[in-house]
Biopython code that builds the backbone (N, CA, C, O; Angstrom):
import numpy as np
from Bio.PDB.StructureBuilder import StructureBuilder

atoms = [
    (1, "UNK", "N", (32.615, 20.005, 1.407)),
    (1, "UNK", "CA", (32.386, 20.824, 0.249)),
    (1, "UNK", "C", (31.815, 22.170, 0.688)),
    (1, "UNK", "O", (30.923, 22.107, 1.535)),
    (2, "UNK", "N", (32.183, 23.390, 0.249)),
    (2, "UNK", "CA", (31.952, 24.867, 0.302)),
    (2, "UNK", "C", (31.370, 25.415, -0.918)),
    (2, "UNK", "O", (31.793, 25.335, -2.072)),
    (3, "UNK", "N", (30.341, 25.977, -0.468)),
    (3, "UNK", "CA", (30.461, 27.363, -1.906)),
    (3, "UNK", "C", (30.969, 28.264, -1.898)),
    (3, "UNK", "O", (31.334, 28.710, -0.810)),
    (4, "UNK", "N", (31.203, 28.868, -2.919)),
    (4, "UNK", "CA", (31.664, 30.342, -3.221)),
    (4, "UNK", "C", (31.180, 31.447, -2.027)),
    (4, "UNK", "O", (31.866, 32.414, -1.697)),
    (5, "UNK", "N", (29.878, 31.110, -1.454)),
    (5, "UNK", "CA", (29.473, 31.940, -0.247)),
    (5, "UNK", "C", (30.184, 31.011, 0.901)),
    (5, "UNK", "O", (30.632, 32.021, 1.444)),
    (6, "UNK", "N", (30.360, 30.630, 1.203)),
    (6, "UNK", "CA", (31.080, 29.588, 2.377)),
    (6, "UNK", "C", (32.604, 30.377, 2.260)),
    (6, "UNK", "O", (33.121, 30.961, 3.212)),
    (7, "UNK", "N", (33.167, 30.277, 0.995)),
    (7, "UNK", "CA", (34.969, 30.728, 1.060)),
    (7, "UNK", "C", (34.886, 32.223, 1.173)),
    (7, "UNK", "O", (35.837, 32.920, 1.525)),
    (8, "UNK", "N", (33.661, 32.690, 0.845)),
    (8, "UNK", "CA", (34.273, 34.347, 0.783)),
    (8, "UNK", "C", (34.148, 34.310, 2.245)),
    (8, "UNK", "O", (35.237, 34.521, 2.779)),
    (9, "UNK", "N", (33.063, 34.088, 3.177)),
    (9, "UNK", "CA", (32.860, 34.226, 4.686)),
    (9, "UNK", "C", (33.854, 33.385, 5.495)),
    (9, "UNK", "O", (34.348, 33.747, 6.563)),
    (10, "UNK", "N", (34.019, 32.587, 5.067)),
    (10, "UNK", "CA", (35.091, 31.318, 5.437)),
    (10, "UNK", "C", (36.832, 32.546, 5.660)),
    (10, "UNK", "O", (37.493, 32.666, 6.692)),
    (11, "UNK", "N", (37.052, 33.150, 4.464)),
    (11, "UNK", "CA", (38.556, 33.646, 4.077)),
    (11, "UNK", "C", (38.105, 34.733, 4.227)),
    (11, "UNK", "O", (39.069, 35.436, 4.529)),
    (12, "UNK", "N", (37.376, 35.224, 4.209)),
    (12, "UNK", "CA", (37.288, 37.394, 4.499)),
    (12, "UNK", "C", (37.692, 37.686, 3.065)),
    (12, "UNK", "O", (38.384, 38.688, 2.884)),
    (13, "UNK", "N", (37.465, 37.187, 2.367)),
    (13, "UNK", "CA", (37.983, 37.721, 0.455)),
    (13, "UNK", "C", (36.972, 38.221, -0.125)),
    (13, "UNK", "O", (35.946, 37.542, -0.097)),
    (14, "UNK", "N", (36.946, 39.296, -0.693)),
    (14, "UNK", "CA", (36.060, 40.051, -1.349)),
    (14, "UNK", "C", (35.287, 38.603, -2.754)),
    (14, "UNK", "O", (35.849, 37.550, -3.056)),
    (15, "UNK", "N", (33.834, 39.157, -3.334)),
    (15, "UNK", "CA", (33.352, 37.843, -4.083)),
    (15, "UNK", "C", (34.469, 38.301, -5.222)),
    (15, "UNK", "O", (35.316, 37.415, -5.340)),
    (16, "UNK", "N", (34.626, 39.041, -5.789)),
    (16, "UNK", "CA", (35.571, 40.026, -7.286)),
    (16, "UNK", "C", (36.936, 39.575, -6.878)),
    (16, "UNK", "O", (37.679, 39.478, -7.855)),
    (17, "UNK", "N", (37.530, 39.251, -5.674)),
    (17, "UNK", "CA", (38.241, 38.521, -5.397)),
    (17, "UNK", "C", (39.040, 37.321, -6.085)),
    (17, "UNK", "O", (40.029, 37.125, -6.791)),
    (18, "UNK", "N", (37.779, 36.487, -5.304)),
    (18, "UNK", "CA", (37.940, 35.064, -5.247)),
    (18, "UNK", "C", (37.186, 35.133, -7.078)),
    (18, "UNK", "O", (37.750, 34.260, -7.738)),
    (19, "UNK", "N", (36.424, 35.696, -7.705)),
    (19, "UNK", "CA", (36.260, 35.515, -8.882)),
    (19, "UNK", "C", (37.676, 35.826, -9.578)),
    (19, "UNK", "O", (37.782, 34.847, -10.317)),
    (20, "UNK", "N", (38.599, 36.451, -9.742)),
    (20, "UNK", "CA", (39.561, 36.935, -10.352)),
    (20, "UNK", "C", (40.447, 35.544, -10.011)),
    (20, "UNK", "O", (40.826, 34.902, -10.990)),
    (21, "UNK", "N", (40.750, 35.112, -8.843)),
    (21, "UNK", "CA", (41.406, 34.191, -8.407)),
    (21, "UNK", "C", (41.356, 33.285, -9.128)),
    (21, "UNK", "O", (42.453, 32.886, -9.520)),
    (22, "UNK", "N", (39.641, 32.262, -9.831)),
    (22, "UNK", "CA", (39.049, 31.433, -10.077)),
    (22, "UNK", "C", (39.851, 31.563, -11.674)),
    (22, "UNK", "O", (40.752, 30.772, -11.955)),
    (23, "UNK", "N", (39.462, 32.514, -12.533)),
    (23, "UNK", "CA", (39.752, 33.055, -13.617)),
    (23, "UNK", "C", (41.292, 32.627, -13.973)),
    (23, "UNK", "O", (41.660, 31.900, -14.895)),
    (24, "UNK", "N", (42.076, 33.274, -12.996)),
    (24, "UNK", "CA", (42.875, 33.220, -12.998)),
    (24, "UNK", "C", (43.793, 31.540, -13.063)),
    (24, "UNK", "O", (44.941, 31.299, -13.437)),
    (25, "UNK", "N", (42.932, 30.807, -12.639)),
    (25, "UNK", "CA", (43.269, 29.491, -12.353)),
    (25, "UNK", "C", (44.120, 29.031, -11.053)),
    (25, "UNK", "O", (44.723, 27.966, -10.914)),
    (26, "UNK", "N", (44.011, 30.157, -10.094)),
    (26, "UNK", "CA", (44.647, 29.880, -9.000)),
    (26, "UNK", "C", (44.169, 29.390, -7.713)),
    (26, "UNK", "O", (44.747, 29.326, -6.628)),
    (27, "UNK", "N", (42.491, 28.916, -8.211)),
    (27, "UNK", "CA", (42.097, 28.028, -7.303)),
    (27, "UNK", "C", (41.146, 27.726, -8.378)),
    (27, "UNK", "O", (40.736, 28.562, -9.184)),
    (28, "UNK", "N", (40.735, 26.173, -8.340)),
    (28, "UNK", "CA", (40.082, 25.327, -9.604)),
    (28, "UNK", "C", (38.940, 24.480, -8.694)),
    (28, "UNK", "O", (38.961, 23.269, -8.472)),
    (29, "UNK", "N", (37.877, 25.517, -8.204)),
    (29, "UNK", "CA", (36.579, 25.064, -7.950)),
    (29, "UNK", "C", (36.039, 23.933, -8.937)),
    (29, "UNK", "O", (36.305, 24.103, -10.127)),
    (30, "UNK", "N", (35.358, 22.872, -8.604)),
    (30, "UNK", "CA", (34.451, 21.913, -9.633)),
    (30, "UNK", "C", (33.156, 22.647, -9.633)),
    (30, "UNK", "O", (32.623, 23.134, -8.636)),
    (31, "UNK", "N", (32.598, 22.684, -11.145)),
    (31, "UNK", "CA", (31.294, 23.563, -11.069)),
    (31, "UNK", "C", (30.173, 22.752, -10.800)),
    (31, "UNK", "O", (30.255, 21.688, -11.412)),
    (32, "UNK", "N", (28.999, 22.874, -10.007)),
    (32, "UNK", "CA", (28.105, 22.129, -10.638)),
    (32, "UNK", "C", (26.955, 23.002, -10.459)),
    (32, "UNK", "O", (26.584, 23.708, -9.521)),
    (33, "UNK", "N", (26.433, 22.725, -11.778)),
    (33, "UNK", "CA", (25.865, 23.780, -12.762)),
    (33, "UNK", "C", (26.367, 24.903, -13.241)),
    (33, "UNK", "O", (27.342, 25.033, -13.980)),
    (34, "UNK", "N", (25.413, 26.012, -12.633)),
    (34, "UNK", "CA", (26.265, 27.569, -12.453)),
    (34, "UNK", "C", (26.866, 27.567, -11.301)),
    (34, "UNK", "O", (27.162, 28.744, -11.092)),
    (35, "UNK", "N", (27.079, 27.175, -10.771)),
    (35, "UNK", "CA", (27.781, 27.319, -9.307)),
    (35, "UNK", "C", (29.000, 26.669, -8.822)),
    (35, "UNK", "O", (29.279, 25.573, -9.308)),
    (36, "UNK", "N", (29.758, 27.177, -7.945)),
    (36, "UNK", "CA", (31.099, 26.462, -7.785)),
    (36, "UNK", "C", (31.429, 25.682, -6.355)),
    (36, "UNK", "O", (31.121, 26.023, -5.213)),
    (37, "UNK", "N", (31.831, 25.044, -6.607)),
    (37, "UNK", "CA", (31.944, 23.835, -5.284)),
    (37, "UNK", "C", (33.532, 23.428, -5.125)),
    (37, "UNK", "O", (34.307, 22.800, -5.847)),
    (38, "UNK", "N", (33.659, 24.079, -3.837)),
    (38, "UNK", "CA", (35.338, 23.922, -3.536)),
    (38, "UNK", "C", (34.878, 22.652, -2.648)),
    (38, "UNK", "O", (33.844, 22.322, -2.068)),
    (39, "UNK", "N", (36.532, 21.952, -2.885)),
    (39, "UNK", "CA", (36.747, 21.508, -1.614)),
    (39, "UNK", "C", (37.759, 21.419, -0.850)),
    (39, "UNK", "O", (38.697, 22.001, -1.395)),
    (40, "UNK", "N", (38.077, 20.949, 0.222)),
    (40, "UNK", "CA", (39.433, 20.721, 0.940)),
    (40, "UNK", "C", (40.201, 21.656, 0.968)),
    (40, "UNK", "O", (40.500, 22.617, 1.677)),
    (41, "UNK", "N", (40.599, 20.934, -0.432)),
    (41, "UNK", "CA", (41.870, 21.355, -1.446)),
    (41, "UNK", "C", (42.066, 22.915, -2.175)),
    (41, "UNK", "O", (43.082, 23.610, -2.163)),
    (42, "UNK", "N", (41.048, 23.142, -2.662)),
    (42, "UNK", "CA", (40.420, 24.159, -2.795)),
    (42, "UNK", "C", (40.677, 25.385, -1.835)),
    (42, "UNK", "O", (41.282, 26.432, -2.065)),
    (43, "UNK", "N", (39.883, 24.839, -0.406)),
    (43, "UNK", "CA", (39.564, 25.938, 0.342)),
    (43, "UNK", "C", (41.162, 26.475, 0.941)),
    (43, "UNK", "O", (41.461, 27.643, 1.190)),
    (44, "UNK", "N", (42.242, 25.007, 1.111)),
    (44, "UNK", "CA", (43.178, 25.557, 1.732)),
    (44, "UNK", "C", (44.099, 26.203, 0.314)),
    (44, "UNK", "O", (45.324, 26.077, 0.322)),
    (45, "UNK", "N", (43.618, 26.672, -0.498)),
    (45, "UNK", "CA", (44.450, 26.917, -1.619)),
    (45, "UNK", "C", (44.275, 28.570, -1.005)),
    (45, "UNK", "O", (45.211, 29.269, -0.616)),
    (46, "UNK", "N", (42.921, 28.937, -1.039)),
    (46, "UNK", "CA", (42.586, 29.973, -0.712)),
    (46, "UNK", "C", (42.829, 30.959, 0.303)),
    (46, "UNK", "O", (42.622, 32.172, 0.299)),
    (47, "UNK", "N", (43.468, 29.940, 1.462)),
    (47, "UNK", "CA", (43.870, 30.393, 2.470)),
    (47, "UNK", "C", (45.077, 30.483, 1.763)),
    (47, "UNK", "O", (45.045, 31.628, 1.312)),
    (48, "UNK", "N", (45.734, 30.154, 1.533)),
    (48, "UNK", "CA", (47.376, 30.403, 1.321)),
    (48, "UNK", "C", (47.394, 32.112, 0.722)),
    (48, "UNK", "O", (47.961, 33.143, 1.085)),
    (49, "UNK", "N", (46.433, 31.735, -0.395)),
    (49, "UNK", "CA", (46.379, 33.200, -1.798)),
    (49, "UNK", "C", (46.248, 33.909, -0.372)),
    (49, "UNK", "O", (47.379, 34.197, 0.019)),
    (50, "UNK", "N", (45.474, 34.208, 0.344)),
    (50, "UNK", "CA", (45.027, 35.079, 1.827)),
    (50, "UNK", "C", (45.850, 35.334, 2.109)),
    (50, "UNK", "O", (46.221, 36.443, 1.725)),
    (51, "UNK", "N", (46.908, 34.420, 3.108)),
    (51, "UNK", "CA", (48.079, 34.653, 3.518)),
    (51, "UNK", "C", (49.260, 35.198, 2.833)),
    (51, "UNK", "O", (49.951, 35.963, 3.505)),
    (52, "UNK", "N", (49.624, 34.954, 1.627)),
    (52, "UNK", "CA", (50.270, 35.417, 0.734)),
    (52, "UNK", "C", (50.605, 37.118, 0.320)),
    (52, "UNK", "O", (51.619, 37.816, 0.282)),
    (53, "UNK", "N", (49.091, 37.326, 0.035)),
    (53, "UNK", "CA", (48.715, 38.320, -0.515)),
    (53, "UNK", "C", (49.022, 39.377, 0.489)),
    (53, "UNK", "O", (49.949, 40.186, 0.521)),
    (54, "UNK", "N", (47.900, 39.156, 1.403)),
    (54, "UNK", "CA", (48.059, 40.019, 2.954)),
    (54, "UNK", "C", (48.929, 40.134, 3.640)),
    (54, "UNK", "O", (49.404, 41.236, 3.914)),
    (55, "UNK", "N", (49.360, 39.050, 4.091)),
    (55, "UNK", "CA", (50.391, 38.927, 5.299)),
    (55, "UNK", "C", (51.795, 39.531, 4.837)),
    (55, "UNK", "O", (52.571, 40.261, 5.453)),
    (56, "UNK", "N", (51.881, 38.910, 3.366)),
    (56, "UNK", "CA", (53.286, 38.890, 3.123)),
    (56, "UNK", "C", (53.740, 39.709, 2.020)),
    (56, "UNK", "O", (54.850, 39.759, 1.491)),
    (57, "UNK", "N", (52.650, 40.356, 1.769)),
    (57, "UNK", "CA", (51.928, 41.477, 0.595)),
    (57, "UNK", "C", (52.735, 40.987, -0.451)),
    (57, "UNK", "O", (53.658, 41.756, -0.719)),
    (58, "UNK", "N", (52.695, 40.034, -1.081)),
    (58, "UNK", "CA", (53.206, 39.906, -2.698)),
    (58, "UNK", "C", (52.085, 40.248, -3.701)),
    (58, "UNK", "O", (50.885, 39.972, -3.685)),
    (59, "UNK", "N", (52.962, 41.041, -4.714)),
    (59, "UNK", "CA", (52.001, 41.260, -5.451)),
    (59, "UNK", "C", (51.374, 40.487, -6.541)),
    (59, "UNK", "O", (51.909, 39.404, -6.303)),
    (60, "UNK", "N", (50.811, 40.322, -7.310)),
    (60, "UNK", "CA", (49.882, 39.721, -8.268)),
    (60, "UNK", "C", (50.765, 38.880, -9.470)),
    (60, "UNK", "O", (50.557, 37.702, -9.759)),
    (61, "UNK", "N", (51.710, 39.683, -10.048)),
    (61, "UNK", "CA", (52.125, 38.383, -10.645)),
    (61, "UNK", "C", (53.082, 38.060, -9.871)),
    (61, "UNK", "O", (53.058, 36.831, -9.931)),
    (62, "UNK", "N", (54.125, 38.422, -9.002)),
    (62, "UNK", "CA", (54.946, 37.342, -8.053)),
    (62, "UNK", "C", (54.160, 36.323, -7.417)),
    (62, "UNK", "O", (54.602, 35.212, -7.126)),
    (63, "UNK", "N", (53.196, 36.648, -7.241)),
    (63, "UNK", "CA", (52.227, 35.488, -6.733)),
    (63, "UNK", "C", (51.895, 34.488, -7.977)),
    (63, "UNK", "O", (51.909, 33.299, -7.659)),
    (64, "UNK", "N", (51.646, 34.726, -9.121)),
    (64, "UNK", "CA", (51.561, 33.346, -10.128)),
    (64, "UNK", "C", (52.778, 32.640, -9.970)),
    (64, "UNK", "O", (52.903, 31.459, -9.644)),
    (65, "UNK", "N", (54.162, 33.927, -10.377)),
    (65, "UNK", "CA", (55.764, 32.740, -9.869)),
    (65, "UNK", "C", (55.655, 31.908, -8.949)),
    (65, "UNK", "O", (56.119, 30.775, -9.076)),
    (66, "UNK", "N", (54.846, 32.422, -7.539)),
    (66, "UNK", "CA", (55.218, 31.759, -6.559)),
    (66, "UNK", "C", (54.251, 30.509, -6.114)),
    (66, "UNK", "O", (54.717, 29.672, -5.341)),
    (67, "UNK", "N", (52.995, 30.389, -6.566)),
    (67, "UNK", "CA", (51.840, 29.393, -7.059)),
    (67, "UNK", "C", (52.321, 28.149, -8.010)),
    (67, "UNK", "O", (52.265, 26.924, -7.912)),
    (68, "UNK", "N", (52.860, 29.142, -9.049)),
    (68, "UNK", "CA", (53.455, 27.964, -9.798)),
    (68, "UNK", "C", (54.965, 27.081, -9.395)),
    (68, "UNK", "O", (55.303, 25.928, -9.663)),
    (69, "UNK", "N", (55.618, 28.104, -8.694)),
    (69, "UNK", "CA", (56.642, 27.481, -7.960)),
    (69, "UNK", "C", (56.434, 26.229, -6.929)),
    (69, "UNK", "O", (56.868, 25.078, -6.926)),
    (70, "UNK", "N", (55.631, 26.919, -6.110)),
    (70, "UNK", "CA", (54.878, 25.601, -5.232)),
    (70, "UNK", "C", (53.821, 24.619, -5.695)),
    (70, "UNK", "O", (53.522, 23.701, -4.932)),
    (71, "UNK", "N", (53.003, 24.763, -7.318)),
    (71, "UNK", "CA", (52.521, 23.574, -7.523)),
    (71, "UNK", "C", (53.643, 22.314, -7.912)),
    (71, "UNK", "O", (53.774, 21.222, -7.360)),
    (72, "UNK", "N", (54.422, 22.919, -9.119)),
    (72, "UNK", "CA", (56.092, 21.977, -9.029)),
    (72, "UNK", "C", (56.247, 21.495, -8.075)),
    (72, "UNK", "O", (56.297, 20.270, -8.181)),
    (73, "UNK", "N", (56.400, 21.993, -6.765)),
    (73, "UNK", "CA", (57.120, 21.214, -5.520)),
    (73, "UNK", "C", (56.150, 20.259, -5.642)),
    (73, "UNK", "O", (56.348, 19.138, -6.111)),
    (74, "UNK", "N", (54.652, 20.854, -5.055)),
    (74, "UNK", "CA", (53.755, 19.145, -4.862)),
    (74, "UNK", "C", (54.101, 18.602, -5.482)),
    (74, "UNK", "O", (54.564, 17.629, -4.888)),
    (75, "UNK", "N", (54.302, 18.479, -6.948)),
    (75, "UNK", "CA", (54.179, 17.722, -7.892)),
    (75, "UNK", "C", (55.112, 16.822, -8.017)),
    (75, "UNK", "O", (54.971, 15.643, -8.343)),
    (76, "UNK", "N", (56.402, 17.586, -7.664)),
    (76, "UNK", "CA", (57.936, 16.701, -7.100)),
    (76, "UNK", "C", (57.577, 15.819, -6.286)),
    (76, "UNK", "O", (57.764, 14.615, -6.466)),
    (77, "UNK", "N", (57.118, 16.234, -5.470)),
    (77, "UNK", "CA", (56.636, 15.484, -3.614)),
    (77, "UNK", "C", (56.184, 13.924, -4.036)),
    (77, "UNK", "O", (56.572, 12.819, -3.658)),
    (78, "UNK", "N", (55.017, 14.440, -5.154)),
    (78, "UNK", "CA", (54.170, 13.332, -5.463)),
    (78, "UNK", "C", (55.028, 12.094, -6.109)),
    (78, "UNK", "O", (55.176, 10.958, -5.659)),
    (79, "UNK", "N", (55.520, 12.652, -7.252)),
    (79, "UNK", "CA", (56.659, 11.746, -8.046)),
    (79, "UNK", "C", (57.509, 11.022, -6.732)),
    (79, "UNK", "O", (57.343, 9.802, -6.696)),
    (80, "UNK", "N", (58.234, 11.479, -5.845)),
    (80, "UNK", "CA", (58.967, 10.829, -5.361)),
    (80, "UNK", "C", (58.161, 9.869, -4.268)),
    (80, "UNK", "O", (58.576, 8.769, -3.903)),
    (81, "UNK", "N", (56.935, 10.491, -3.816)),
    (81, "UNK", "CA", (56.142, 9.251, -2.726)),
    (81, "UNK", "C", (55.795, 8.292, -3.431)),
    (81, "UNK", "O", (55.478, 7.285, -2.797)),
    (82, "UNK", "N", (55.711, 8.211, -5.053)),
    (82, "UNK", "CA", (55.515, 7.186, -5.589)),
    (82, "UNK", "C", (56.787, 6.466, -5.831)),
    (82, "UNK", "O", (56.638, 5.263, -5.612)),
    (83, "UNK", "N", (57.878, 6.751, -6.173)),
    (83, "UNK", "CA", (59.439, 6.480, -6.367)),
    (83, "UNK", "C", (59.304, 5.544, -4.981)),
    (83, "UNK", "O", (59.434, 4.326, -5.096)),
    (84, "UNK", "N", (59.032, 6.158, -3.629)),
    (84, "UNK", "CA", (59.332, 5.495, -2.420)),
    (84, "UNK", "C", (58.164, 4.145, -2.301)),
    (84, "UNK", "O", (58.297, 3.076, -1.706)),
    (85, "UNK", "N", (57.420, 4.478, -2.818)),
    (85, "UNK", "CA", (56.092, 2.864, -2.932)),
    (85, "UNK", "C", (56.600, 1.886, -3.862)),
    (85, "UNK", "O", (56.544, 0.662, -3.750)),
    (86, "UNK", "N", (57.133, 2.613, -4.848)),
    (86, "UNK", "CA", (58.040, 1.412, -5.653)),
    (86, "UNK", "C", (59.004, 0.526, -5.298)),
    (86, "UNK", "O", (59.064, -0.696, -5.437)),
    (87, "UNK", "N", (60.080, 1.661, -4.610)),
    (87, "UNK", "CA", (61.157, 1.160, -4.219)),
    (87, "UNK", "C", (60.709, -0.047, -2.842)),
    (87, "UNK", "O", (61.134, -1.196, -2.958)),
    (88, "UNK", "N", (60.024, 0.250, -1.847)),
    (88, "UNK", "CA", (59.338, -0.399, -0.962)),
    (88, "UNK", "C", (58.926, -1.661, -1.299)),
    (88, "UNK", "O", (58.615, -2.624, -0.598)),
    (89, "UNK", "N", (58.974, -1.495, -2.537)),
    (89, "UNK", "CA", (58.039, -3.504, -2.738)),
    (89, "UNK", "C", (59.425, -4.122, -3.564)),
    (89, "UNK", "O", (59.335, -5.222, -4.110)),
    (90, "UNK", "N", (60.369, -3.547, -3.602)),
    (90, "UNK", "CA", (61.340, -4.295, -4.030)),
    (90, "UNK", "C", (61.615, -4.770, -2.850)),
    (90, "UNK", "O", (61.271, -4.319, -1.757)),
    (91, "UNK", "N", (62.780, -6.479, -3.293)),
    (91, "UNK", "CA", (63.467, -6.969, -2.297)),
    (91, "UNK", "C", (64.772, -5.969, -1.778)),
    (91, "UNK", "O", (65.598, -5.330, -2.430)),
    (92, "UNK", "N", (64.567, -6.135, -0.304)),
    (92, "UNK", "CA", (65.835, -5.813, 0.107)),
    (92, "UNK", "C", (67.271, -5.501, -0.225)),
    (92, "UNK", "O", (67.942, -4.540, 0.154)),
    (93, "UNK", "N", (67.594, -6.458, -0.974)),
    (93, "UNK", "CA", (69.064, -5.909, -1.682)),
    (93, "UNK", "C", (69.250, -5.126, -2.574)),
    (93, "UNK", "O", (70.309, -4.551, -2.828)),
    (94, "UNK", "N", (67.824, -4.999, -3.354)),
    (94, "UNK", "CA", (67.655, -4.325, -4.697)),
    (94, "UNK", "C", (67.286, -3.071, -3.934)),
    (94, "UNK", "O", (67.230, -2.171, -4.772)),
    (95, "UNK", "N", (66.958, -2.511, -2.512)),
    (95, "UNK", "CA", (66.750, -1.128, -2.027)),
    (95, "UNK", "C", (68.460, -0.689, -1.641)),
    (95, "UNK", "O", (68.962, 0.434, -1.674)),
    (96, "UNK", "N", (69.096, -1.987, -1.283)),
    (96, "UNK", "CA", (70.184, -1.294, -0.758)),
    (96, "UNK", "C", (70.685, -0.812, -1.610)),
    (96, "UNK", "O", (70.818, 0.402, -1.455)),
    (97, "UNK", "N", (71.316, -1.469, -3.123)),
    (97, "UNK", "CA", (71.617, -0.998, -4.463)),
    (97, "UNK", "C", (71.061, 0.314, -4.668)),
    (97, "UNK", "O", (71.767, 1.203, -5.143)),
    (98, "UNK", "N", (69.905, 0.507, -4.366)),
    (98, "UNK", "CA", (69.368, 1.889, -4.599)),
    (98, "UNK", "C", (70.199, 3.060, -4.026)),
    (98, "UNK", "O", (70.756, 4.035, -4.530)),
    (99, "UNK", "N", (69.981, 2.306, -2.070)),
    (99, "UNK", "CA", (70.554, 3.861, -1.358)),
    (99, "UNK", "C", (71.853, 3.783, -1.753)),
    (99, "UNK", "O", (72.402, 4.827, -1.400)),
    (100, "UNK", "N", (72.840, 2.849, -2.475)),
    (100, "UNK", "CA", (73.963, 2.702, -2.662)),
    (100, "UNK", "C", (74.781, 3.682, -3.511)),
    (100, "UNK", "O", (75.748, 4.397, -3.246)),
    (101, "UNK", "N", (73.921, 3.430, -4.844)),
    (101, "UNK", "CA", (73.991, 4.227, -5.761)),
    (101, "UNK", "C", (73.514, 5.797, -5.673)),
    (101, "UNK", "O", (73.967, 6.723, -6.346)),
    (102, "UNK", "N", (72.725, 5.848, -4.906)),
    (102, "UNK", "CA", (72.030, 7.598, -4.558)),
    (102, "UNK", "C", (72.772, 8.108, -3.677)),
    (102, "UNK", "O", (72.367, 9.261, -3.531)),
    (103, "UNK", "N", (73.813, 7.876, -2.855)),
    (103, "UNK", "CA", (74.368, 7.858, -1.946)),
    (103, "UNK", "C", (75.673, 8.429, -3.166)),
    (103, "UNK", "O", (76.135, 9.361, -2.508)),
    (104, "UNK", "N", (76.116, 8.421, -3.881)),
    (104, "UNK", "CA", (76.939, 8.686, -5.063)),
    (104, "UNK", "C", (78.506, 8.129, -4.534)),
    (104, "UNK", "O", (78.718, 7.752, -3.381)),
    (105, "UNK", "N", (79.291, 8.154, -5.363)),
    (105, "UNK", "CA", (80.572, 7.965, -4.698)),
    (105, "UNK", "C", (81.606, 8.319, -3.876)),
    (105, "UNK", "O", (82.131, 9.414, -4.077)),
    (106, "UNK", "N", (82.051, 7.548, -2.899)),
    (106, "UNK", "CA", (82.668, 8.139, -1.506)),
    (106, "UNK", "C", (83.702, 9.251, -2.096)),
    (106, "UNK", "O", (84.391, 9.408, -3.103)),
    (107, "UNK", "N", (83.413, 9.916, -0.906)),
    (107, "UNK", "CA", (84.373, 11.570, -1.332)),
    (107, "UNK", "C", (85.662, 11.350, -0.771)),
    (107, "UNK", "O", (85.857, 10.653, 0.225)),
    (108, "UNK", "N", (86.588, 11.981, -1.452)),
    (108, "UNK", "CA", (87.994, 11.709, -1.283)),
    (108, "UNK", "C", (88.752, 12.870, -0.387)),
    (108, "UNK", "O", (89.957, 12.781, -0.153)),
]
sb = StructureBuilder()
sb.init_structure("model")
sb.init_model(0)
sb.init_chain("A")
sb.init_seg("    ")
for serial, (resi, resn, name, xyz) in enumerate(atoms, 1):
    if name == "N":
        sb.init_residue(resn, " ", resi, " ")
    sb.init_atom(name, np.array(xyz, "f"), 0.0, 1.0, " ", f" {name:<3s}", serial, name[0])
structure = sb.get_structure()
């Protein structure tokens, strides 16, 4: 766990920054109290906005497109690692049926 003083020194991001960021909902610190407490998840969110911003200079709202573009993907990611835990506890024949059918019909 980080504070708000930990990510600005942590990422080189101005505090008006990472406050605008927060606001913005493009990184979702847990508060406790007045104060904000990243974690992990959090901090590598921050690095990305960093990299993003700087490296690859996009500007401010192509960067929400592109935030929100890549929360979708996780979110895909997630749906299907669960699709694959499902499919996993089925019996065997009932997976092959699966890749059978996903596999779509032989091309002519």
């Amino acid at each position: 766990m980080s504070s708000f003083d930990d990510i600005v020194a942590q990422h080189g991001v101005r505090r008006v920054e990472l406050e605008a960021w927060i606001e913005r909902r493009w990184v979702r610190p847990r508060r406790d109290g007045r104060a904000y407490v990243f974690d992990e998840v959090d901090s590598a969110r921050v690095a990305l906005i960093v990299e993003l911003r700087r490296d690859l200079s996009i500007d401010e709202d192509a960067l929400s497109l592109v935030l929100s573009l890549l929360d979708q993907l996780y979110a895909a990611r997630q749906v299907l690692h669960s699709v694959e835990g499902a499919l996993d506890a089925l019996p065997e024949s009932v997976r092959e049926q699966v890749r059978e059918a996903l596999r779509g019909p032989p091309e002519r």
